[in-house]
C-alpha positions as CSV (number, residue, x, y, z in Angstrom):
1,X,116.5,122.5,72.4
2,X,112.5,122.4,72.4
3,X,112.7,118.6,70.7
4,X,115.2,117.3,73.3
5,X,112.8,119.0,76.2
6,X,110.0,117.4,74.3
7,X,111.5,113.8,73.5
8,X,111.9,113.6,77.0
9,X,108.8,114.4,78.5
10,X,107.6,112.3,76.0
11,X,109.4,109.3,77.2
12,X,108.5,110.1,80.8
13,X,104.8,109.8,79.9
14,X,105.7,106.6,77.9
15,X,107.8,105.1,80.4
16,X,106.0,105.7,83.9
17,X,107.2,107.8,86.6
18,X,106.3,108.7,90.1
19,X,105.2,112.3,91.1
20,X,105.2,113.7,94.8
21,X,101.5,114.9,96.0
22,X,101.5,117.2,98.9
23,X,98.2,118.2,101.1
24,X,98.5,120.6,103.2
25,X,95.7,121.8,106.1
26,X,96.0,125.7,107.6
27,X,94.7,127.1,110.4
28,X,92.7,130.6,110.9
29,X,96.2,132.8,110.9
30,X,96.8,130.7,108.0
31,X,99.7,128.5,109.6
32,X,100.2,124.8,108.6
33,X,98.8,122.5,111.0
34,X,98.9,119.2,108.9
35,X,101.3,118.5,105.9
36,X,100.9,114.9,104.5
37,X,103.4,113.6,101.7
38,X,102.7,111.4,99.2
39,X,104.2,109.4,96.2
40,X,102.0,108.3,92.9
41,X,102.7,106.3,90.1
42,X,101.4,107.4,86.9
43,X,101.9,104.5,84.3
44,X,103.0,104.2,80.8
45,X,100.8,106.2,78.4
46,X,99.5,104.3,75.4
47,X,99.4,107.6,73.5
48,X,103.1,108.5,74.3
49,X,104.2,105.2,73.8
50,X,103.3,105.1,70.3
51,X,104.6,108.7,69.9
52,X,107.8,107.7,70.8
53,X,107.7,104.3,68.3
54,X,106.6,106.9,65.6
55,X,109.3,109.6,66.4
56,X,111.9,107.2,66.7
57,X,111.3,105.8,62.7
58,X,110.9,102.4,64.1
59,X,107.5,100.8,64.4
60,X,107.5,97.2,65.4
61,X,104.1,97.4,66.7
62,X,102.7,98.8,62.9
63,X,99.2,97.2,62.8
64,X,98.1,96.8,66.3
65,X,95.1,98.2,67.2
66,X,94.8,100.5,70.2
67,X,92.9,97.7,72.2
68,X,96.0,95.3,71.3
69,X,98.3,97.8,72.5
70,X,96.5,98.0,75.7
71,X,96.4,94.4,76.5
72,X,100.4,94.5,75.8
73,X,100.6,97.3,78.3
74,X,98.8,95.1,80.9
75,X,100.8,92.6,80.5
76,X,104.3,94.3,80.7
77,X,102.9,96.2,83.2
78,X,101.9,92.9,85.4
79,X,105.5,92.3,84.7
80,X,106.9,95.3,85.9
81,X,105.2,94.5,88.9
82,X,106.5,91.3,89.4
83,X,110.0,92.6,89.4
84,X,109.5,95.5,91.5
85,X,107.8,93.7,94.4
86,X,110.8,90.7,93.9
87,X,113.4,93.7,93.8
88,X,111.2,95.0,97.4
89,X,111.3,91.4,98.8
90,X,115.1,91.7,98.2
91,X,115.7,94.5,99.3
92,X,114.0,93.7,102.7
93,X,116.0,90.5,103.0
94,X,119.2,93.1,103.3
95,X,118.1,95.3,105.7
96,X,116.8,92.6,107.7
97,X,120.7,91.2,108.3
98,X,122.1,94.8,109.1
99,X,119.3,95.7,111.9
């Protein structure tokens, strides 16, 4: 049980994921008088990423140094983007016929 629960948090830190940040602003009878709602990304973790690799018993990135690894993480994540704001632009162009 413990290794699934930590294989997958690992893979969440080696993967990306988004996380909900909530601020909240009381008054003096301790009453919510502004709530603002947020969404942050948190990217991949160069750390976990390897963890993963060496957990996994596969390595194809055996030799890279942790600067190389970084630079490869840039770049996939410039990617990533890429798609994501193609995928937004897409997604836009749907709603934009149905309103």
């Amino acid at each position: 049980m413990r290794r699934k629960k930590i294989d997958s948090i690992l893979m969440k830190k080696a993967t990306g994921y988004f996380v909900e940040e909530k601020v909240e602003e009381y008054d003096r009878e301790n009453e919510v008088t502004k709530r603002k709602i947020s969404k942050k990304y948190i990217p991949p973790d160069t750390t976990a990423i390897k963890a993963v690799i060496e957990r996994s018993g596969e390595n194809p990135l055996e030799g890279y140094t942790d600067m190389q690894l970084e630079e490869l993480k840039k770049r996939l994540l410039s990617e990533l983007e890429k798609i994501n704001a193609k995928e937004a632009q897409d997604a836009g162009k749907q709603t934009d016929g149905k309103d």
